[in-house]
PDB file of the backbone (N, CA, C, O) and the ligand in Angstrom, with CONECT records:
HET     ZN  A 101       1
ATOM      1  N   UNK A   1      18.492  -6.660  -0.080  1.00  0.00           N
ATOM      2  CA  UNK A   1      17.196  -6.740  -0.732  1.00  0.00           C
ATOM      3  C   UNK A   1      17.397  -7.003  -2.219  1.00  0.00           C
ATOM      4  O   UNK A   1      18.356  -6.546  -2.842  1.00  0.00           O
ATOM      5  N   UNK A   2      16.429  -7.775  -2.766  1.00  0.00           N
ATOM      6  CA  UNK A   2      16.655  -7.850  -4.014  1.00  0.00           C
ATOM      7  C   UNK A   2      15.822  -7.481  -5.110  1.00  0.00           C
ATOM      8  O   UNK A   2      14.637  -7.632  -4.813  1.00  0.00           O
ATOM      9  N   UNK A   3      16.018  -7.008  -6.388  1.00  0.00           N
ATOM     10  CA  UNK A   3      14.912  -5.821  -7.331  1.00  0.00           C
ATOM     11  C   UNK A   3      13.713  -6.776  -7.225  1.00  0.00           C
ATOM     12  O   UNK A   3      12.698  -6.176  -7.577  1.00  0.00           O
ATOM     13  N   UNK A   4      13.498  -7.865  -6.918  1.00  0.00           N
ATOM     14  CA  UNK A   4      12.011  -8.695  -6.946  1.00  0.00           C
ATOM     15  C   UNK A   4      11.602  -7.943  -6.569  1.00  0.00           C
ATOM     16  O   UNK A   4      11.997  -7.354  -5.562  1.00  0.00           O
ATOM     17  N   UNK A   5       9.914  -7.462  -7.745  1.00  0.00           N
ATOM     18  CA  UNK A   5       8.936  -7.150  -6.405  1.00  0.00           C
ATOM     19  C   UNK A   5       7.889  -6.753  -7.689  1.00  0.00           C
ATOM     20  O   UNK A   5       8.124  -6.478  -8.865  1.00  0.00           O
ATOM     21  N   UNK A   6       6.863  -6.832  -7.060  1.00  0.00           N
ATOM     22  CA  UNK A   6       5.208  -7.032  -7.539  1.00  0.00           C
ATOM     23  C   UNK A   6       5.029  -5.548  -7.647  1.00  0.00           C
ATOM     24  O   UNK A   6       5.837  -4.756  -7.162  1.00  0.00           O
ATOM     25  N   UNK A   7       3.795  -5.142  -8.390  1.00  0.00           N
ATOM     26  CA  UNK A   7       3.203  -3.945  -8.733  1.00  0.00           C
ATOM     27  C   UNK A   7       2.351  -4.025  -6.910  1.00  0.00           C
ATOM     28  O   UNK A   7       2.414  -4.880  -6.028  1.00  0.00           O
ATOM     29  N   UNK A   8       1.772  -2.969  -6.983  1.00  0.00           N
ATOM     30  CA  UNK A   8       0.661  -2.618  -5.874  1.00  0.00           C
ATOM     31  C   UNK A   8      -0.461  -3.557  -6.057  1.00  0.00           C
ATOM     32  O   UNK A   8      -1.105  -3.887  -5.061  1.00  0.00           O
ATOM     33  N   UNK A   9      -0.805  -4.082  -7.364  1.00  0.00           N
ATOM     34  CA  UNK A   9      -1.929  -4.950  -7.294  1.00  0.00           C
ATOM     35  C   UNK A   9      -2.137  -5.970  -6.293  1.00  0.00           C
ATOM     36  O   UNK A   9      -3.265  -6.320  -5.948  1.00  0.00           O
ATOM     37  N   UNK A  10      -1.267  -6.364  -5.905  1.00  0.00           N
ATOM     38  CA  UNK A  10      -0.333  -7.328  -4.934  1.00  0.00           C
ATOM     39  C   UNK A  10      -1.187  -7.633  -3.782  1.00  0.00           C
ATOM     40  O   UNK A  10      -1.663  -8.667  -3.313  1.00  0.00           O
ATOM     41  N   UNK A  11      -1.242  -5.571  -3.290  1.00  0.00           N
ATOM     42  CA  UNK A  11      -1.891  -5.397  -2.306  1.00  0.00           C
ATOM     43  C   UNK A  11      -3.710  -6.233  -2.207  1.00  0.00           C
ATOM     44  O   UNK A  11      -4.091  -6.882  -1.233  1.00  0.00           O
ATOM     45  N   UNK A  12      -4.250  -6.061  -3.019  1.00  0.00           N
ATOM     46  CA  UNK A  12      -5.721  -5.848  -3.653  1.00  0.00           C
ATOM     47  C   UNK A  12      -6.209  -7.064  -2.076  1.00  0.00           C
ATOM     48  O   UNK A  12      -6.878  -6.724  -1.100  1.00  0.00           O
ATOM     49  N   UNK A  13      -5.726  -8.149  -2.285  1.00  0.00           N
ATOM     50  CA  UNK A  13      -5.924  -8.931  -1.205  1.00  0.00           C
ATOM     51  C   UNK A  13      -6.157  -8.775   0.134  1.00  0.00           C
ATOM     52  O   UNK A  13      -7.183  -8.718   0.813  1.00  0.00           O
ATOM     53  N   UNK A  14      -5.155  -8.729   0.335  1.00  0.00           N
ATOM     54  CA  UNK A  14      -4.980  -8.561   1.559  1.00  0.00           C
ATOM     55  C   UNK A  14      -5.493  -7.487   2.449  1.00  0.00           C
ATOM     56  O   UNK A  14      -5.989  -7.535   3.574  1.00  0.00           O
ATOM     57  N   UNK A  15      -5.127  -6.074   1.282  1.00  0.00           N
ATOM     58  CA  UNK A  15      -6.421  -4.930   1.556  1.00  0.00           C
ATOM     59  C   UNK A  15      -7.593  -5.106   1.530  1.00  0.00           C
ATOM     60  O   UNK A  15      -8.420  -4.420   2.132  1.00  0.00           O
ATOM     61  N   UNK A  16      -7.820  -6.058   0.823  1.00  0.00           N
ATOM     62  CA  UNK A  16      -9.245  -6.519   0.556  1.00  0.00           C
ATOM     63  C   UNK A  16     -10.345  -6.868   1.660  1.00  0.00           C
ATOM     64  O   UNK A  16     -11.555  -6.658   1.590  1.00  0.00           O
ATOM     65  N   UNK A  17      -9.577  -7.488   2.757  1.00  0.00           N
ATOM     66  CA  UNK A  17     -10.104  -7.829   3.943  1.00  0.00           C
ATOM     67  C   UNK A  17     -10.541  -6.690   4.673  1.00  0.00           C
ATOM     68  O   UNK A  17     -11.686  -6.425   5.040  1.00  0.00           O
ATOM     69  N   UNK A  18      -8.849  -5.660   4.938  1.00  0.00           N
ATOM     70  CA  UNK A  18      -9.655  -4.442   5.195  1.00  0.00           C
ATOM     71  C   UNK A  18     -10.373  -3.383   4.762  1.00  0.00           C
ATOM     72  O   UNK A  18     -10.939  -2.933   5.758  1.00  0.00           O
ATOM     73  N   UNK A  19     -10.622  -2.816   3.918  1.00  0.00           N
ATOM     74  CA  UNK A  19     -11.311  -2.432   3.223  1.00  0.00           C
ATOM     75  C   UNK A  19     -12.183  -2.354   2.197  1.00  0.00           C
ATOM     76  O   UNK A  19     -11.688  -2.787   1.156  1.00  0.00           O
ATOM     77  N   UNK A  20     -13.688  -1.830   2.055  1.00  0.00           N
ATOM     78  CA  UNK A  20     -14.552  -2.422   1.404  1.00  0.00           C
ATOM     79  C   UNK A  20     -14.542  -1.714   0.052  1.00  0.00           C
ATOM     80  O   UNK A  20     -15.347  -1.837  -0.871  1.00  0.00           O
ATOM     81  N   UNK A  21     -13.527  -0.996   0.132  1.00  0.00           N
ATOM     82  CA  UNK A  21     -13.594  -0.658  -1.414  1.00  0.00           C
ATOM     83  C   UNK A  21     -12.242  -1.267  -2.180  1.00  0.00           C
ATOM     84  O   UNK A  21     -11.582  -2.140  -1.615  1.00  0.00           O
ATOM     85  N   UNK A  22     -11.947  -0.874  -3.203  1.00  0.00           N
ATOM     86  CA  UNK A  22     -10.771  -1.415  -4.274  1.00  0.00           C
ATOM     87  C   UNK A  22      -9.676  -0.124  -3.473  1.00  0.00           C
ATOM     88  O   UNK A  22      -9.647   1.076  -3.748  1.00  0.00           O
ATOM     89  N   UNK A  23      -8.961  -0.770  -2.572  1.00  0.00           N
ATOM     90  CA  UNK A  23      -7.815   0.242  -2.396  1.00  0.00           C
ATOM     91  C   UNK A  23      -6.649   0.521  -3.529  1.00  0.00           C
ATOM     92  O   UNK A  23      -5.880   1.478  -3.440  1.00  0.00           O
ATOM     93  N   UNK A  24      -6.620  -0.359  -4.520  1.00  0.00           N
ATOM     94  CA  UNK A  24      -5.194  -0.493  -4.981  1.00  0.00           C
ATOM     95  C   UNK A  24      -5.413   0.842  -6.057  1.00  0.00           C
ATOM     96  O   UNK A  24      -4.622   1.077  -6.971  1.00  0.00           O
ATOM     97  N   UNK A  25      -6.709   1.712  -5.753  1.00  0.00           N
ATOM     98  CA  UNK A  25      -6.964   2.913  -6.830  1.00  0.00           C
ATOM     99  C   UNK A  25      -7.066   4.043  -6.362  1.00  0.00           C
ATOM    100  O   UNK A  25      -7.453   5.045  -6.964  1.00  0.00           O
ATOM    101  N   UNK A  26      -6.563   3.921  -4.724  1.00  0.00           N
ATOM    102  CA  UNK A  26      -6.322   5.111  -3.905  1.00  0.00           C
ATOM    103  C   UNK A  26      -5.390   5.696  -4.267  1.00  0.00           C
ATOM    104  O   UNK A  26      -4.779   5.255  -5.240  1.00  0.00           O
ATOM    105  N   UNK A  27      -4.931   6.937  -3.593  1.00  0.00           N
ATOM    106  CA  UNK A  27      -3.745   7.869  -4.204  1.00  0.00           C
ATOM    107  C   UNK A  27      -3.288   7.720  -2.774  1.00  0.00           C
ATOM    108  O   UNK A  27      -4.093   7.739  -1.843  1.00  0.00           O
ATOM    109  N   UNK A  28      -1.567   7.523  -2.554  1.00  0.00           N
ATOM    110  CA  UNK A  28      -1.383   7.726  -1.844  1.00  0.00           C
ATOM    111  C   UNK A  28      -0.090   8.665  -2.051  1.00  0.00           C
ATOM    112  O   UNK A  28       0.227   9.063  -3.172  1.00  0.00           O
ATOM    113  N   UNK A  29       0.655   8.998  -0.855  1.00  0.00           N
ATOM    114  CA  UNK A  29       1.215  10.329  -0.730  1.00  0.00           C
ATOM    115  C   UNK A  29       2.706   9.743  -0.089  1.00  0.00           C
ATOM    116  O   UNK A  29       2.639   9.731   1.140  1.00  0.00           O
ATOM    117  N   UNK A  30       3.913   9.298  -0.561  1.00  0.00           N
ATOM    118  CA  UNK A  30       5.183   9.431   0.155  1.00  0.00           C
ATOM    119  C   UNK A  30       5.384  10.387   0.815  1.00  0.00           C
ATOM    120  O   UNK A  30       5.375  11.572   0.482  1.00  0.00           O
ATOM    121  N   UNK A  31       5.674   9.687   2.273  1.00  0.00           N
ATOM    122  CA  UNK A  31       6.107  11.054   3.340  1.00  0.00           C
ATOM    123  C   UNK A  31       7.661  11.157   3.005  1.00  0.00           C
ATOM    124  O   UNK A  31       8.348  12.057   3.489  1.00  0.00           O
ATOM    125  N   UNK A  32       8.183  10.177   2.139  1.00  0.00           N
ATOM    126  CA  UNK A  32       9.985  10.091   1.950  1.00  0.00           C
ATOM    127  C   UNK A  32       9.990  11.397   1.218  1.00  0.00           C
ATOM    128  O   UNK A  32      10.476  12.453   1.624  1.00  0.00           O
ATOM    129  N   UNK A  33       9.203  11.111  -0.255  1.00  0.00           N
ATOM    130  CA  UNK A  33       9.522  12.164  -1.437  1.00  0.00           C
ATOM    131  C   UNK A  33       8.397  13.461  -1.480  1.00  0.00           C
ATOM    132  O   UNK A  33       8.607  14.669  -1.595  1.00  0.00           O
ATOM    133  N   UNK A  34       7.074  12.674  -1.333  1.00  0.00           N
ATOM    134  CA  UNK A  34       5.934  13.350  -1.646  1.00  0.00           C
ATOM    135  C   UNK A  34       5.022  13.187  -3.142  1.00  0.00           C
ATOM    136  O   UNK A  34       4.010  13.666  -3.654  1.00  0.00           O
ATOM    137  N   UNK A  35       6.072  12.206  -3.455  1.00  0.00           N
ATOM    138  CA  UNK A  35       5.760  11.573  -4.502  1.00  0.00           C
ATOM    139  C   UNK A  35       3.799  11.104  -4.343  1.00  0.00           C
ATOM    140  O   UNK A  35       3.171  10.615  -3.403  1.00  0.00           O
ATOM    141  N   UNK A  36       3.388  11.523  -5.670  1.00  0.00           N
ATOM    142  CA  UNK A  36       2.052  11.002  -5.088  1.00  0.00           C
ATOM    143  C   UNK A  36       1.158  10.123  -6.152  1.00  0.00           C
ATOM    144  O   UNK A  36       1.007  10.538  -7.301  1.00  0.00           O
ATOM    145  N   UNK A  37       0.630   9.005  -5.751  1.00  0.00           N
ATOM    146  CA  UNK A  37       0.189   7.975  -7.137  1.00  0.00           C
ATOM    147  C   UNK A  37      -0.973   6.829  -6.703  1.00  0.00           C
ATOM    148  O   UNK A  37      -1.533   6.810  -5.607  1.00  0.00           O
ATOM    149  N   UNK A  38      -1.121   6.238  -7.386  1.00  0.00           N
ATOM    150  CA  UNK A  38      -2.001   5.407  -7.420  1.00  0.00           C
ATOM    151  C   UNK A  38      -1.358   3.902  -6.532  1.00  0.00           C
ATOM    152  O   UNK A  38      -0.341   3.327  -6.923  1.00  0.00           O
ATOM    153  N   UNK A  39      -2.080   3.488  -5.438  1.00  0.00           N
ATOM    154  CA  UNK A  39      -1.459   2.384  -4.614  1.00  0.00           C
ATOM    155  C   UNK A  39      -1.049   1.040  -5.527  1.00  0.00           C
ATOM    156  O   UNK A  39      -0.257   0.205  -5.091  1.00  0.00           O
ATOM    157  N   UNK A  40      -1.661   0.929  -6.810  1.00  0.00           N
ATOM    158  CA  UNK A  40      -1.329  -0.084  -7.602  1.00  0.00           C
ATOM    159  C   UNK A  40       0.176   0.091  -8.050  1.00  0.00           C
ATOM    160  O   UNK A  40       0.948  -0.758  -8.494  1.00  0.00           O
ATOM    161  N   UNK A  41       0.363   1.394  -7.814  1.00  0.00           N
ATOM    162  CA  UNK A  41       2.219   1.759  -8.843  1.00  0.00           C
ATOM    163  C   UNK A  41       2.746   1.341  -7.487  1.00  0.00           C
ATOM    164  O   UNK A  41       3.966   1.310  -7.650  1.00  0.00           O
ATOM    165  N   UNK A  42       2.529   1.065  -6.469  1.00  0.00           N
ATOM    166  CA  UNK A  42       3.831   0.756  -5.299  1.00  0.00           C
ATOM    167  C   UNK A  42       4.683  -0.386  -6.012  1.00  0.00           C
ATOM    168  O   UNK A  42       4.173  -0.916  -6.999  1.00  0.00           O
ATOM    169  N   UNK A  43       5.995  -0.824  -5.572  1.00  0.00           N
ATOM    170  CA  UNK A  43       6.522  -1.418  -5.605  1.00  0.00           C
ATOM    171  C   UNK A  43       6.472  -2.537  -4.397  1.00  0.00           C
ATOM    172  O   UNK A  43       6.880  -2.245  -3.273  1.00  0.00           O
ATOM    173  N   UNK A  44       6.032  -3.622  -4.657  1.00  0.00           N
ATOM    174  CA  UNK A  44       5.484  -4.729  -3.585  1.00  0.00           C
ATOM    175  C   UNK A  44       6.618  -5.403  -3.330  1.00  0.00           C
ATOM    176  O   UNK A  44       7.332  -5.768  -4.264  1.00  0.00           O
ATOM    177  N   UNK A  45       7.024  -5.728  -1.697  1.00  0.00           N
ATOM    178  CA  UNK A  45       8.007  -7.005  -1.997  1.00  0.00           C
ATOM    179  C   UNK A  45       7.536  -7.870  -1.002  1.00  0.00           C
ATOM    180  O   UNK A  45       7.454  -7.301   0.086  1.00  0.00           O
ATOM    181  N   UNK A  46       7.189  -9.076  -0.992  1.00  0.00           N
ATOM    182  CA  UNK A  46       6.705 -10.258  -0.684  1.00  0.00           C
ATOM    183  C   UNK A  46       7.784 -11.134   0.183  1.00  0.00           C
ATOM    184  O   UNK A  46       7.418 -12.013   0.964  1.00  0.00           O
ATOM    185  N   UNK A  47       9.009 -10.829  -0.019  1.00  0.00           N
ATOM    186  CA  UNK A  47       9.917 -11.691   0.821  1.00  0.00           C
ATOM    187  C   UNK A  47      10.138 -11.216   1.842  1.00  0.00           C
ATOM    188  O   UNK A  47      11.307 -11.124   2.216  1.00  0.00           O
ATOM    189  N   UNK A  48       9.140 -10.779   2.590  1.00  0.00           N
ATOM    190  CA  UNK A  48       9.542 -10.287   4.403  1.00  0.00           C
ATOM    191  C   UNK A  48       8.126 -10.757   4.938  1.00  0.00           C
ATOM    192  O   UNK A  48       7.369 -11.336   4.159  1.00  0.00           O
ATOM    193  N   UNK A  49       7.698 -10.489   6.435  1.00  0.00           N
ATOM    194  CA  UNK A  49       6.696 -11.082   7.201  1.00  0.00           C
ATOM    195  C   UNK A  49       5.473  -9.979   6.318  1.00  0.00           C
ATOM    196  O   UNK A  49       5.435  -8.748   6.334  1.00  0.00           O
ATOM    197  N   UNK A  50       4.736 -10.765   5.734  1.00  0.00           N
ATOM    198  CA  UNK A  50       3.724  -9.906   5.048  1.00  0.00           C
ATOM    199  C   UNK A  50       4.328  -8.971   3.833  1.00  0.00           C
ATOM    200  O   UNK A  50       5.489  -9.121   3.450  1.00  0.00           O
ATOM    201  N   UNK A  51       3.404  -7.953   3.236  1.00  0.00           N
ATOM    202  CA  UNK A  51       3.783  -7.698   2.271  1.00  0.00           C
ATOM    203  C   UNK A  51       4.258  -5.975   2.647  1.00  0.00           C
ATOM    204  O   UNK A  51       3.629  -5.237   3.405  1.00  0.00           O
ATOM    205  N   UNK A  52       5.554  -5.603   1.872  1.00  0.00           N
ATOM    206  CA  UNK A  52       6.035  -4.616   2.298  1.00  0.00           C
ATOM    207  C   UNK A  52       5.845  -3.302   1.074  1.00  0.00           C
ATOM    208  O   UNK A  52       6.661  -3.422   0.160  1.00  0.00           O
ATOM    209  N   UNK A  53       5.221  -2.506   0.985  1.00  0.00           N
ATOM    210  CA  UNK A  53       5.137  -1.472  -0.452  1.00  0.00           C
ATOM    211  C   UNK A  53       6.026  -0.145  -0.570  1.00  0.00           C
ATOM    212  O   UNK A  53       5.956   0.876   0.114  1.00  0.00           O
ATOM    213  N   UNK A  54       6.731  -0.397  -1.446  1.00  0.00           N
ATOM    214  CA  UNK A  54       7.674   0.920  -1.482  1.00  0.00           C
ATOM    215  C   UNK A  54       7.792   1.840  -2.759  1.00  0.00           C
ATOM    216  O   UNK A  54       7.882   1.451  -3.923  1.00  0.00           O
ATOM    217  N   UNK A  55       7.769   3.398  -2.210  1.00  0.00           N
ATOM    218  CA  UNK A  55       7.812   4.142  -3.202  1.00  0.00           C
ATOM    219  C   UNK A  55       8.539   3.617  -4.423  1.00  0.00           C
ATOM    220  O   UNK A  55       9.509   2.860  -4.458  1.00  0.00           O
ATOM    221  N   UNK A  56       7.588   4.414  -5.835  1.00  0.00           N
ATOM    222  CA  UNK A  56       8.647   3.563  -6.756  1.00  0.00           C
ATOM    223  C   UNK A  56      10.008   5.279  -7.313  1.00  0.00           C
ATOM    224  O   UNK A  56      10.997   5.420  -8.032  1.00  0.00           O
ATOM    225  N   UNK A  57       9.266   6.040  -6.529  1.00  0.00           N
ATOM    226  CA  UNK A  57      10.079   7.437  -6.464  1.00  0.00           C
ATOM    227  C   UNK A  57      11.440   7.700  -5.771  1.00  0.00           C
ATOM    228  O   UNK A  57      12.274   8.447  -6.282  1.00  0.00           O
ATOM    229  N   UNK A  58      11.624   7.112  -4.680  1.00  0.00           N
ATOM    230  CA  UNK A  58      12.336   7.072  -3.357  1.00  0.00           C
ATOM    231  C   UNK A  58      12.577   5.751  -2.668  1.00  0.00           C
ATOM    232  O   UNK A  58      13.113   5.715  -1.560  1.00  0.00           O
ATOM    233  N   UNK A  59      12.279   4.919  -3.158  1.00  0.00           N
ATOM    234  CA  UNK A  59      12.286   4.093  -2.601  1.00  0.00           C
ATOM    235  C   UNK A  59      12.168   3.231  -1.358  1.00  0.00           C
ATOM    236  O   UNK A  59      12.427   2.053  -1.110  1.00  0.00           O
ATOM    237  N   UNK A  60      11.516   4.600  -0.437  1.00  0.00           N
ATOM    238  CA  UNK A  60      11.161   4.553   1.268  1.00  0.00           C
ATOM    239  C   UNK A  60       9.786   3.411   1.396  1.00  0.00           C
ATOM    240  O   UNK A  60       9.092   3.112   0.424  1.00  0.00           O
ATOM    241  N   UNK A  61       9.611   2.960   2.552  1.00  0.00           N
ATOM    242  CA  UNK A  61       8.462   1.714   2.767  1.00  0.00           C
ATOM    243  C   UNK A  61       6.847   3.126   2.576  1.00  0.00           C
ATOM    244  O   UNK A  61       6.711   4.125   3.282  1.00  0.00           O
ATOM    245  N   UNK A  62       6.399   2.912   2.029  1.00  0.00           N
ATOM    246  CA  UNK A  62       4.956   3.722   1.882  1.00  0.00           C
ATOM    247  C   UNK A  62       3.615   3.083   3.156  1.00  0.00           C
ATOM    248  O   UNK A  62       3.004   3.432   4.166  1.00  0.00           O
ATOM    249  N   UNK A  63       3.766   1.979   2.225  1.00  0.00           N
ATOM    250  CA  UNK A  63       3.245   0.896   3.690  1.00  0.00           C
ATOM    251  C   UNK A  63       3.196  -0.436   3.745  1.00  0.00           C
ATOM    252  O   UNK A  63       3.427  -0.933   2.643  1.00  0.00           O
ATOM    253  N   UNK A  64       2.959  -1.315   4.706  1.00  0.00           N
ATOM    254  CA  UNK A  64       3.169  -2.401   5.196  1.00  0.00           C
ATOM    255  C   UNK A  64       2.043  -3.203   5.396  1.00  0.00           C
ATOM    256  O   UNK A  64       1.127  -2.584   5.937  1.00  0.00           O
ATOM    257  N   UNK A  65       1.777  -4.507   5.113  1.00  0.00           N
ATOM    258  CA  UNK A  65       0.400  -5.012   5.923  1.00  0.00           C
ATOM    259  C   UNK A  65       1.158  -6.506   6.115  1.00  0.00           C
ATOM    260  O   UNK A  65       1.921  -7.145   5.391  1.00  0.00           O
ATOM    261  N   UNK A  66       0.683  -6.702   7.196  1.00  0.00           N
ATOM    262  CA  UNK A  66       0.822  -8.454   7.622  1.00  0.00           C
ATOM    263  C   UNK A  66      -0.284  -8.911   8.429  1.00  0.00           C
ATOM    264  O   UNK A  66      -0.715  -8.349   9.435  1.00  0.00           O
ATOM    265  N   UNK A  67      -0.799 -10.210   7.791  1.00  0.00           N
ATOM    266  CA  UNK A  67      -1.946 -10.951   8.015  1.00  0.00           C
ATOM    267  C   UNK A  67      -1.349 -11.722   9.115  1.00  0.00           C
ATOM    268  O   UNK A  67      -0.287 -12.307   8.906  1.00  0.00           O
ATOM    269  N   UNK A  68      -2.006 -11.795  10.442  1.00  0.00           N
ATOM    270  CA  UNK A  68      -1.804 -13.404  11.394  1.00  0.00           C
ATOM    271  C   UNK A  68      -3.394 -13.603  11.493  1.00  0.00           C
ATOM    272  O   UNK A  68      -4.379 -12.953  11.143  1.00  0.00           O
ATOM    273  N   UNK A  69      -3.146 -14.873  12.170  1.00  0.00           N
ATOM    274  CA  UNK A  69      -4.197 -15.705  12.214  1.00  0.00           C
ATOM    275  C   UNK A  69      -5.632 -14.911  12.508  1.00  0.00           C
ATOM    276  O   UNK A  69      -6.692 -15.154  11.931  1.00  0.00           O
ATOM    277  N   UNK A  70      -5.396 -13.793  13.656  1.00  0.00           N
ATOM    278  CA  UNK A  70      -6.095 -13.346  14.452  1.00  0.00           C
ATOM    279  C   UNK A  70      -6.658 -11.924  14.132  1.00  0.00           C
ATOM    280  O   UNK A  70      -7.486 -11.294  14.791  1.00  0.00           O
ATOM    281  N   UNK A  71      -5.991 -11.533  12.907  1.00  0.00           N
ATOM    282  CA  UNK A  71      -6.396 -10.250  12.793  1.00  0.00           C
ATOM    283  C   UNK A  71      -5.249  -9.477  11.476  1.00  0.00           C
ATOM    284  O   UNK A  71      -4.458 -10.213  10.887  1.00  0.00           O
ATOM    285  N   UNK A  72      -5.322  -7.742  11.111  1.00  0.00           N
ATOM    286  CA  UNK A  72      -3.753  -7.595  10.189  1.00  0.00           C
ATOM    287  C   UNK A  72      -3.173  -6.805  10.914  1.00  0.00           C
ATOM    288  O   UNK A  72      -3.787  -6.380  11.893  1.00  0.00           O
ATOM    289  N   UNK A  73      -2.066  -6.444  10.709  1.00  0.00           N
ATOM    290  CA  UNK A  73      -1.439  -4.930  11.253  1.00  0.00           C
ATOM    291  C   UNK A  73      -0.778  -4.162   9.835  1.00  0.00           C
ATOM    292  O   UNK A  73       0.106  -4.558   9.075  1.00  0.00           O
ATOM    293  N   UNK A  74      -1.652  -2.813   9.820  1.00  0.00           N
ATOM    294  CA  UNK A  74      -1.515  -2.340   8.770  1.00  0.00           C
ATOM    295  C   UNK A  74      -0.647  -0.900   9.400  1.00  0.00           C
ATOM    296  O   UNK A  74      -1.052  -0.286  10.387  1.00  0.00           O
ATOM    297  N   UNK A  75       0.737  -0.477   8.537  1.00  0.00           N
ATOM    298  CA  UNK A  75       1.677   0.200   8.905  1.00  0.00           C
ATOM    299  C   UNK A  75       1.595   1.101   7.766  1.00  0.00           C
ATOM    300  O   UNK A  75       1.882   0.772   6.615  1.00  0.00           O
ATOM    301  N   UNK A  76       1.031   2.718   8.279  1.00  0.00           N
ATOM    302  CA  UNK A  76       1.106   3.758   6.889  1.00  0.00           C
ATOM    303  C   UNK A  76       1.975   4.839   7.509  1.00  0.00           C
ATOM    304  O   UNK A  76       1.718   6.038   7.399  1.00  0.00           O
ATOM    305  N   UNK A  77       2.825   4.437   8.044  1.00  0.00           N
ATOM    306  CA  UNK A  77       3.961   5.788   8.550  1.00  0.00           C
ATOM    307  C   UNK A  77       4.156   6.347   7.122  1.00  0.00           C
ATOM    308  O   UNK A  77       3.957   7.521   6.808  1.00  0.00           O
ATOM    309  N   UNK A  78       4.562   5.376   6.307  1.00  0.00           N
ATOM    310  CA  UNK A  78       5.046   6.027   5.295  1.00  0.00           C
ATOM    311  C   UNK A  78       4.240   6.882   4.248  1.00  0.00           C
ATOM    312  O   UNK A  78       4.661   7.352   3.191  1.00  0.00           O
ATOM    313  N   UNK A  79       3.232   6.954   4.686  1.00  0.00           N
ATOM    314  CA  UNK A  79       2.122   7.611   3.584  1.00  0.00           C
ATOM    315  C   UNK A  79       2.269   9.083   4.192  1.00  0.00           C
ATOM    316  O   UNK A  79       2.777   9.072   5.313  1.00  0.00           O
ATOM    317  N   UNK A  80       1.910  10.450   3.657  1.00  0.00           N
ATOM    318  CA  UNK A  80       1.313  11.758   4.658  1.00  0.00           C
ATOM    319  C   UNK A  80      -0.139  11.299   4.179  1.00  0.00           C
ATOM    320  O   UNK A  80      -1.001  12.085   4.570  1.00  0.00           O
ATOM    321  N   UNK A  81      -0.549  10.402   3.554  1.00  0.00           N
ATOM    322  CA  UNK A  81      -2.222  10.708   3.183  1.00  0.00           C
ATOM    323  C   UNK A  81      -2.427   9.736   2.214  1.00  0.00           C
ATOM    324  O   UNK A  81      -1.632   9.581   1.287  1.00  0.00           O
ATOM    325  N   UNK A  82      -3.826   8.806   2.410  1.00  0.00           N
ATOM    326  CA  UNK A  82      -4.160   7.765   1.406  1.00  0.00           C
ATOM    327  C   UNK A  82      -5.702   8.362   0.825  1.00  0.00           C
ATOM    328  O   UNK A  82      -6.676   7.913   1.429  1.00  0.00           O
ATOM    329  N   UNK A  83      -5.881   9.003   0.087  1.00  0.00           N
ATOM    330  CA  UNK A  83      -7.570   9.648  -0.831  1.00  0.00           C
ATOM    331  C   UNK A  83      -7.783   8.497  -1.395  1.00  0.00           C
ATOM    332  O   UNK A  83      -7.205   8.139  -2.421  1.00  0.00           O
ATOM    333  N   UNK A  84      -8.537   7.893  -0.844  1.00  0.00           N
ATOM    334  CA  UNK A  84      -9.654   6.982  -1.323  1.00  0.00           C
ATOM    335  C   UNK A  84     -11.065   7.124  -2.041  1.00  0.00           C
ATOM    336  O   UNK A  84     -12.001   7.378  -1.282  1.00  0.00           O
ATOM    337  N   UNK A  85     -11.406   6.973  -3.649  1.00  0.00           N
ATOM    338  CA  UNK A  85     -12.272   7.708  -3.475  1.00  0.00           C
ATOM    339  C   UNK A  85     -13.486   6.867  -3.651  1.00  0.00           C
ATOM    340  O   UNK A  85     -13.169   5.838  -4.248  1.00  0.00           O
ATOM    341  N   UNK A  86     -14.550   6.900  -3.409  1.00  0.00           N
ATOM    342  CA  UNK A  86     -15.839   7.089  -2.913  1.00  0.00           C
ATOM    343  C   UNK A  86     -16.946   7.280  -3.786  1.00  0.00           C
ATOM    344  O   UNK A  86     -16.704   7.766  -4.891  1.00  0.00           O
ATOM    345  N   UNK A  87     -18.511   6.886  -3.393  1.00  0.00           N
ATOM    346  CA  UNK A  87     -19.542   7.104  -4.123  1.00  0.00           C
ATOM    347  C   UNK A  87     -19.938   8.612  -3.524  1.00  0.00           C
ATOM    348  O   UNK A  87     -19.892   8.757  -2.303  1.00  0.00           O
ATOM    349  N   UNK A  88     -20.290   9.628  -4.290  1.00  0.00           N
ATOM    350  CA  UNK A  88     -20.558  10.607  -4.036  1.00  0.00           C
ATOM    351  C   UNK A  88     -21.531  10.905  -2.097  1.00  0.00           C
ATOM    352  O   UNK A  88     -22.759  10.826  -2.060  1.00  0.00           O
ATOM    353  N   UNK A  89     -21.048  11.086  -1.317  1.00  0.00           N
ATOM    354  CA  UNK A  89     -22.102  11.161   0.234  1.00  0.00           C
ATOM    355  C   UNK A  89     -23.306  12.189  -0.023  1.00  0.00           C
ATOM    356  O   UNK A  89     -24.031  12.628   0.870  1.00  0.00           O
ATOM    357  N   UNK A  90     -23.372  12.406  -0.964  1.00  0.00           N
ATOM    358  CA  UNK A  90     -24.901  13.477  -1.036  1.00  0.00           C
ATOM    359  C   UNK A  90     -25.483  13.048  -1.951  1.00  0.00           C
ATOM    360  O   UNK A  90     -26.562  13.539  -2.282  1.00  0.00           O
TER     361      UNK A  90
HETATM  362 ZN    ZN A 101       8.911   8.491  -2.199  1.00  0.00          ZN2+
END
């Protein structure tokens, strides 16, 4: 592997499809370290099938998304937890 690699903004896209809010301002949670931050601080790397995000703590995959024609497959093994936050529900 090589140190190339994009901030989390990266993500904004491609998340974009799935989700209707700005994910890249979620907090998410390394299940490697426990490290916990804002999805924009991932470390993005672009040279594999879709885009791959890795702790910038530990360096473990946090998560994964790849676009095909037909649909994405979004991979958060690596998260314990993504807080997304939200317009107040009350
Ligand atoms: Zn980590």
């Amino acid at each position: 592997m090589t140190d190339s690699y994009l901030d989390g903004n990266a993500l904004a896209g491609p998340l974009g499809e799935i989700f209707t809010v700005d994910i890249t301002v979620a907090r998410s949670r390394c299940a490697g370290c426990g490290q916990t931050g804002p999805v924009a601080a991932l470390r993005v790397y672009a040279q594999a099938p879709g885009l791959v995000a890795r702790c910038a703590g530990c360096d473990e995959v946090v998560l994964r998304v790849v676009r095909d024609p037909a649909g994405a497959w979004l991979d958060l093994r690596g998260s314990f937890s993504l807080r997304i936050p939200l317009p107040s529900a009350e």
